[in-house]
ZANUFI-688163 format. One line per field, with one value per residue (C-alpha): x, y, z. Coordinates in steps of 0.05 Angstrom, whole numbers, padded with zeros to 5 digits. Example, Ala and Ser with C-alpha at 12.3 -4.5 7.8 and 13.67 -1.06 7.14 Angstrom:
REM residues 2
u 00246;00273 .
v -00090;-00021 .
w 00156;00143 .
This chain:
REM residues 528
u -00248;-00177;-00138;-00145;-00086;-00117;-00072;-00078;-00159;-00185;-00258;-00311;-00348;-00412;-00404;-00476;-00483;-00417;-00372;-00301;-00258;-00201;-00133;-00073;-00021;00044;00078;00128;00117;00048;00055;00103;00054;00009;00049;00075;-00013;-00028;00029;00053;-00021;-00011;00058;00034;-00023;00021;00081;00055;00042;00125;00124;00072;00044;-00019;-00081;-00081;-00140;-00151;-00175;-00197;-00135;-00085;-00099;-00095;-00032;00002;-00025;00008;00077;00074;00067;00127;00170;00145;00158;00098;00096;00165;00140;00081;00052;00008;-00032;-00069;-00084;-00033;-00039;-00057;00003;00034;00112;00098;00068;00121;00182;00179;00141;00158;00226;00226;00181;00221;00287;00255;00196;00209;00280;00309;00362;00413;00362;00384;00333;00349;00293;00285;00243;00231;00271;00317;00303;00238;00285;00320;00261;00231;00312;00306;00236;00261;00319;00281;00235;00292;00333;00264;00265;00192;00222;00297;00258;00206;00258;00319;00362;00382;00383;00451;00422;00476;00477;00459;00507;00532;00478;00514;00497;00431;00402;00430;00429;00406;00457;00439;00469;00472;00502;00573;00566;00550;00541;00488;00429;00424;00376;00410;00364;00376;00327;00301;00355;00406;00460;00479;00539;00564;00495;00458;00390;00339;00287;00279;00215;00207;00159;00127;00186;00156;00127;00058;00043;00071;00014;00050;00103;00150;00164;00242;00228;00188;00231;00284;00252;00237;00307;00335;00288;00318;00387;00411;00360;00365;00436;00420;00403;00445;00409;00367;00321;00304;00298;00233;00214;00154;00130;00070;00048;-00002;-00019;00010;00000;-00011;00070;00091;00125;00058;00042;00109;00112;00033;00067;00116;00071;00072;00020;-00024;-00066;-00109;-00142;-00171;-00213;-00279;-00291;-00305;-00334;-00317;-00236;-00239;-00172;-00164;-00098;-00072;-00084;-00133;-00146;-00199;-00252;-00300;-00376;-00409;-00391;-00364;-00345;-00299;-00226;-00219;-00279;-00249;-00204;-00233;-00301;-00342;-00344;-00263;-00254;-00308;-00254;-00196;-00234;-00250;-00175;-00159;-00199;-00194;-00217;-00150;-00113;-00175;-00165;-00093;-00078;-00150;-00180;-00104;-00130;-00081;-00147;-00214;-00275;-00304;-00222;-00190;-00183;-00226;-00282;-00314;-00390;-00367;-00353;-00407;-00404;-00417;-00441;-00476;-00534;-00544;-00591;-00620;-00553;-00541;-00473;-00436;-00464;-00533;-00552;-00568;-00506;-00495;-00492;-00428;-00444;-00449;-00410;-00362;-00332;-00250;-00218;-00144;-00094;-00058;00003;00047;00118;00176;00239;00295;00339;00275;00247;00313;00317;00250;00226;00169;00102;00076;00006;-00030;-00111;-00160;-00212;-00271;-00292;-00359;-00376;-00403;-00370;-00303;-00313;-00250;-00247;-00185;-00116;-00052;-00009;00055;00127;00152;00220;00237;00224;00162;00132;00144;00109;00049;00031;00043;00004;-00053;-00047;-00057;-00115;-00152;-00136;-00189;-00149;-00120;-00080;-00024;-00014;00050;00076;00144;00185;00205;00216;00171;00215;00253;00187;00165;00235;00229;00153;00139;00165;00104;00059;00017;-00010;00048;00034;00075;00038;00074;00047;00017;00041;00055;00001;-00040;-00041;-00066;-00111;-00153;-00157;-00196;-00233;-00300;-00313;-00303;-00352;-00397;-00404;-00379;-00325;-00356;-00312;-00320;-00364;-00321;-00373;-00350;-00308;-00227;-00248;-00242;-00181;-00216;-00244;-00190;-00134;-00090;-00139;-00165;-00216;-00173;-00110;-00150;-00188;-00130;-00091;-00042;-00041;-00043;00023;00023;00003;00011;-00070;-00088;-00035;-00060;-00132;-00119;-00072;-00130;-00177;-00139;-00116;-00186;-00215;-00162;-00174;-00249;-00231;-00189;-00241;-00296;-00251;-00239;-00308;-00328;-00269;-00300;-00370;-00336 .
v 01013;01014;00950;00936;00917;00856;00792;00727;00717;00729;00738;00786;00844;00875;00963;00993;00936;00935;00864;00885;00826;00825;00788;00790;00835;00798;00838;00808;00845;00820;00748;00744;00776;00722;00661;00699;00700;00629;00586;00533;00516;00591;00583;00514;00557;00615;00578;00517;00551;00554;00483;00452;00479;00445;00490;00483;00456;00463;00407;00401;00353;00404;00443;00378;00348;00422;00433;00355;00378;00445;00413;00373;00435;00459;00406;00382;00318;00279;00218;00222;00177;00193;00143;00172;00149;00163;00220;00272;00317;00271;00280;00354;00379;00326;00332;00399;00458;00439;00434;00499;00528;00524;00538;00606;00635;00603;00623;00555;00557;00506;00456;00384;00342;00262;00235;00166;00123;00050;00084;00135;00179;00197;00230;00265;00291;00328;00352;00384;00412;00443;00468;00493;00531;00556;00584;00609;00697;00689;00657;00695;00759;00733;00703;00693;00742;00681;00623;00612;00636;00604;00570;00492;00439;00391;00338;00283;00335;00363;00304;00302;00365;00434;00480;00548;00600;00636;00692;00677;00600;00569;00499;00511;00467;00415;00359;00293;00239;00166;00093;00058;00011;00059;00088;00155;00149;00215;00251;00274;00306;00339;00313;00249;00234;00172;00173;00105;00058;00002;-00010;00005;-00031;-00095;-00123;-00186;-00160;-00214;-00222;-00212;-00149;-00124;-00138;-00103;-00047;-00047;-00062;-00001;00049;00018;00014;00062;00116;00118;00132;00186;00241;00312;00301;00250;00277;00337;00285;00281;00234;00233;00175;00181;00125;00078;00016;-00051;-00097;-00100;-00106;-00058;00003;00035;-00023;-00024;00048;00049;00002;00048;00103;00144;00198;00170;00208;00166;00197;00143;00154;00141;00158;00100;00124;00062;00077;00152;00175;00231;00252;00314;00362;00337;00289;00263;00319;00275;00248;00218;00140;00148;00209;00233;00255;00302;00311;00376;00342;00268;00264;00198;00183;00194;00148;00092;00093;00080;00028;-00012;-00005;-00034;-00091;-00127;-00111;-00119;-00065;-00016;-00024;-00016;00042;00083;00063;00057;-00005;-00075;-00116;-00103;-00099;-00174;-00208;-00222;-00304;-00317;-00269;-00266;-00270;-00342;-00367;-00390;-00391;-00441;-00415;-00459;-00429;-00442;-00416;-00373;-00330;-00293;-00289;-00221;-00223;-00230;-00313;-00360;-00390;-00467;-00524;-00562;-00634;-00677;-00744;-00776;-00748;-00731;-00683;-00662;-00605;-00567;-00535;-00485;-00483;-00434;-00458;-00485;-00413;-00366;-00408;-00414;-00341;-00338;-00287;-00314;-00327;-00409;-00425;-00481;-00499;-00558;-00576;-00621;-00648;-00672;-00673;-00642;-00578;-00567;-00535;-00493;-00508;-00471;-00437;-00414;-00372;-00339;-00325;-00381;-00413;-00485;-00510;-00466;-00495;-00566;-00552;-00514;-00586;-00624;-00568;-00581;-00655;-00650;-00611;-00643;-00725;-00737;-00698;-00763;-00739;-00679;-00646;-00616;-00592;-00635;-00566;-00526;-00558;-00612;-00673;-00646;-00635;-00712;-00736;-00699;-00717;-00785;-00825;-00789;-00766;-00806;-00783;-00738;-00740;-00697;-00666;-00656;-00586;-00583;-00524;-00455;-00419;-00387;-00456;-00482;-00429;-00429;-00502;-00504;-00439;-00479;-00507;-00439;-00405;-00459;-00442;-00512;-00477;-00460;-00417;-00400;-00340;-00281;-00273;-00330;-00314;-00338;-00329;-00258;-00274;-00291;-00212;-00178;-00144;-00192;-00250;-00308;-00272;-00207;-00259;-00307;-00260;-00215;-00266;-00256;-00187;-00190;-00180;-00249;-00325;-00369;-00379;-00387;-00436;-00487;-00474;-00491;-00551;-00579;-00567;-00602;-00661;-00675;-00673;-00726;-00765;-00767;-00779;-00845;-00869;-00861;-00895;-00960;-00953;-00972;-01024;-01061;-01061;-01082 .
w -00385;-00371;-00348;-00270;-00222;-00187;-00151;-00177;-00204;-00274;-00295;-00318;-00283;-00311;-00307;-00337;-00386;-00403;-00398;-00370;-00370;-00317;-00316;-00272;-00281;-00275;-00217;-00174;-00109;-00124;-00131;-00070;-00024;-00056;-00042;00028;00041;00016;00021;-00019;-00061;-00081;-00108;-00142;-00184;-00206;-00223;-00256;-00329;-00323;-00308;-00357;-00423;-00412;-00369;-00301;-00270;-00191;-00146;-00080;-00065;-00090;-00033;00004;-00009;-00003;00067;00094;00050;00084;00146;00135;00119;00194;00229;00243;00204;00207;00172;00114;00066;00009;-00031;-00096;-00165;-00221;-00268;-00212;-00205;-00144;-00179;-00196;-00127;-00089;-00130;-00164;-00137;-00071;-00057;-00106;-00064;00002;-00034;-00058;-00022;00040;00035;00060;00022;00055;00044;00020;-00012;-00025;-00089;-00100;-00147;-00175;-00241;-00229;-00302;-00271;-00211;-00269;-00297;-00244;-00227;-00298;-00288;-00229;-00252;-00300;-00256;-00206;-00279;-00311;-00310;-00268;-00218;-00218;-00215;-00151;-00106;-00151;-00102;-00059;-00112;-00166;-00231;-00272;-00328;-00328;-00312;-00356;-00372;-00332;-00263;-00288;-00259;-00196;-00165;-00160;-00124;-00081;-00055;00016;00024;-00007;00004;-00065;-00052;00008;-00017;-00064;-00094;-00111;-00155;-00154;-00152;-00098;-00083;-00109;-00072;-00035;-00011;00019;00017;00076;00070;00118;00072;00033;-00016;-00050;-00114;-00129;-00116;-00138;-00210;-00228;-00280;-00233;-00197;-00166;-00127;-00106;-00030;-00047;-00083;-00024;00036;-00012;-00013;00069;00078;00024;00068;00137;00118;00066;00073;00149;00157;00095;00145;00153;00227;00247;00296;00240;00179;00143;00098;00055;00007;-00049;-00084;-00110;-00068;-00103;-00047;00029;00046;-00003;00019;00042;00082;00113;00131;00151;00213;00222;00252;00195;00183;00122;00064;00026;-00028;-00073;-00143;-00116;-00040;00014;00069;00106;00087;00104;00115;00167;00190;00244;00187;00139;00103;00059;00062;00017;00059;00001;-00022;-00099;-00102;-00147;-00127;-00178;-00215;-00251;-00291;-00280;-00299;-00289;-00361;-00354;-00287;-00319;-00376;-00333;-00289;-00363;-00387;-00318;-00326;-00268;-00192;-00171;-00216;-00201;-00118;-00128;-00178;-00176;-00094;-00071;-00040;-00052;-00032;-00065;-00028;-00016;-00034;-00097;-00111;-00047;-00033;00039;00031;-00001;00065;00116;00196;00246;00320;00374;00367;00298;00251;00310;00304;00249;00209;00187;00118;00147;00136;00188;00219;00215;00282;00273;00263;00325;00300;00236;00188;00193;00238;00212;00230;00175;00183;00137;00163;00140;00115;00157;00155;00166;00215;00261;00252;00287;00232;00195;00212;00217;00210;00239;00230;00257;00208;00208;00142;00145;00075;00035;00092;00123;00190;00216;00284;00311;00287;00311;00284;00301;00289;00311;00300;00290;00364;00364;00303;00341;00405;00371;00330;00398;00432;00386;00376;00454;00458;00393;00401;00350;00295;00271;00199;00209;00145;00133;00062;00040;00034;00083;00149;00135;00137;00197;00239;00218;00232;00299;00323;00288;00344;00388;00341;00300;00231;00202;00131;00088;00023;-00035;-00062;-00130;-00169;-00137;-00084;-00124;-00168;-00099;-00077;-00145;-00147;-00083;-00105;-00127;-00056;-00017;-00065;-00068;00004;00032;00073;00141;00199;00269;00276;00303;00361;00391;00458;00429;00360;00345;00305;00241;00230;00258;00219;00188;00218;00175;00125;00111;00093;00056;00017;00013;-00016;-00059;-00041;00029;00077;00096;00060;00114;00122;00059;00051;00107;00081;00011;00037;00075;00019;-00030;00014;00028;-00046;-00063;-00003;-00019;-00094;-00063;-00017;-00072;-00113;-00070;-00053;-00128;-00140;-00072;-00101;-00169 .
């Protein structure tokens, strides 16, 4: 049998008995009509052997992420953000076939692309790969008659931009690479895609480091834009912690894609496109070129639950919590052990007399708080040993004069709560200093080692199940399910966007085990 024209498939065909093996003929008028047909996934299959010497292996998500990009290009998605696990062609679908991809079949030539990432040589990579692609005789001869087929730049420019040609305009289009953080003066794109800008391998992202990072793509980015009605922006990345980038943008309205390793039909992720077209809990993402034995190999190297939410689920909180999980905690409701809690146990009756009522309260330092910009935590518990019953919270942004009338606000409303705990940072000795003269109880606790040196030390009595909570049934009380509510911050913690309630819990915890340690203590020396 002779050798058959076909477009892009290979395979075998069976003529009286005989096997007659087909493969593509490389033809140019071919493979555009191809790409023209099926778009950018297309393109991705018949130009990635020029790309990558290793086979190429389709997936499911291909397909997925190049219908939300292509959607970008149209217009249809200004803002997008894709979460999936590392290894799984996110730099070369994001950063490489796609901006080649509307510079040559699409034919968008004046387009101006901005790349940023947490390290700027992985910018300068993909520039090189797709220079490498736009210079490479498959692609010169498929849509190289609108693209400058030069040589390459000096090294010091390789990395920064990729020029094109319209018409007789040489410098129409152009890439430029640089780090989140970085700089661009004098650059204006209509698109801007930032590839993991923070650190993977860092699981504790500091709070400084994150509101950087908000305040880079707010500031410098922002006024990056050749117009800013027409700018899109598109960020892929794994999930590090609940106010990382992700988190930031998720607020932001923009269109999400969560693909994670193993499917959770209780995360789905659907967006105006797509999304995750997965219906059965576990499955794989890419089971093609991830097997199970390969993802149950990652998820051991990982180790821990946090490092497999964040990098493989693209979750910065495991299911259950990380230092605090939430089937640890109990409920209270007035109906008792008649009601049932969220996990399925019989609810507990608060106690009807003794024991020691106290509020809690985290405050913000003196320059935040003034500034009215970070969030203040206040809780009422009842320790009745051998359980501490929270009885009530509040929690807001509240400046320095805020802060002050929420404790007299609760000192009003619970007269019983006879100790005020208040840490002896912040604006601790200015609220005493301030309410002591008509407020008694002000105590000032002088914190023990860092948070999460706090939060573990009263770890023991929340999984012992001695810390009991309002259940979220309860008219008022919805707060403690609810996003960003008491269990999702506590058992988020130190992942979660905000630390204000673990804080006052763990404050409260603590006080109270020394204070019983004390009493016990006296207690013995009086019988002595």
């Amino acid at each position: 049998m002779g050798l058959f024209r076909i477009c892009s498939f290979s395979g075998c065909y069976c003529v009286f008995g005989v096997e007659v093996v087909f493969r593509r003929i490389e033809d140019p008028d071919i493979d555009r009509e191809i790409v023209k047909q099926g778009g950018l996934y297309e393109y991705v299959k018949l130009a990635y052997p020029y790309v990558d010497p290793s086979p190429f292996i389709d997936g499911r998500l291909i397909q997925e992420i190049c219908v939300h990009l292509e959607a970008v290009t149209a217009g249809e998605i200004k803002r997008l953000l894709i979460n999936v696990p590392p290894g799984f062609m996110k730099s070369l679908l994001t950063c490489v076939f796609w901006p080649t991809w509307v510079w040559g079949p699409k034919r968008d030539v004046k387009h101006k692309w901005i790349f940023a990432s947490y390290d700027k040589t992985l910018c300068y990579r993909d520039a090189e790969r797709s220079l490498d692609l736009l210079q490479n005789p498959w692609f010169i001869e498929r849509w190289g008659d609108v693209l400058w087929d030069s040589k390459k730049p000096a090294v010091g420019d390789i990395h920064t931009k990729v020029e094109t040609r319209d018409g007789h305009v040489m410098r129409a289009g152009w890439r430029f690479a640089t780090s989140v953080l970085g700089k661009a003066t004098g650059r204006h794109a209509n698109t801007q895609v930032v590839d993991d800008p923070h650190k993977p391998s860092s699981l504790l992202v500091s709070d400084k480091a994150l509101k950087t990072s908000h305040n880079w793509l707010d500031q410098t980015m922002s006024t990056r834009a050749e117009n800013p009605e027409d700018l899109a922006r598109v960020i892929i990345m794994q999930r590090l912690h609940e106010a990382d980038l992700s988190g930031y943008c998720k607020e932001r309205g923009y269109v999400h894609l969560r693909l994670p390793m193993r499917f959770e039909k209780k995360f789905v992720s659907t967006t105006p496109v797509g999304g995750d077209w997965r219906t059965v809990d576990s499955e794989l993402l890419w089971p093609e070129r991830c097997s199970a034995g390969g993802v149950k190999i990652l998820e051991a190297e990982l180790k821990t639950e946090q490092a497999i939410a964040c990098q493989l689920q693209q979750r910065p909180i495991p299911q259950g919590g990380l230092i605090f999980k939430e089937d640890w905690f109990r409920f209270w409701h007035p109906d008792g052990p008649k009601k049932l809690d969220p996990n399925g146990r019989p609810c507990l009756l608060l106690p009807i007399r003794g024991g020691i009522k106290s509020q809690s309260w985290d405050l913000r330092f003196a320059k935040e708080a003034d500034e009215g910009q970070s969030r203040v935590c206040g809780q009422l518990w009842w320790y009745h040993a051998p359980y501490h019953y929270l009885l009530g919270s509040d929690v807001g942004f509240y400046g320095f004069w805020d802060s002050i009338e929420a404790i007299r606000r609760m000192s009003k409303d619970w007269p019983g709560a006879l100790a005020k705990l208040i840490e002896k940072k912040a604006n601790g000795f200015a609220a005493e200093e301030t309410l002591s003269k008509e407020i008694s109880g002000i105590e000032l606790v002088e914190p023990k080692g860092g948070k999460l040196v706090r939060c573990f030390a009263c770890q023991p009595t929340v999984k012992s199940g001695h810390v009991v909570i309002p259940h979220p049934d309860m008219p008022g009380f919805d707060w403690v399910k609810r996003e960003n509510g008491f269990l999702s911050e506590v058992c988020g913690f130190p992942n979660a966007a905000f630390d204000d309630q673990p804080d006052a819990m763990s404050q409260h915890l603590n006080w109270t085990d020394g204070w019983t340690s004390k009493f016990l203590s006296g207690m013995k020396q009086a019988q002595a």
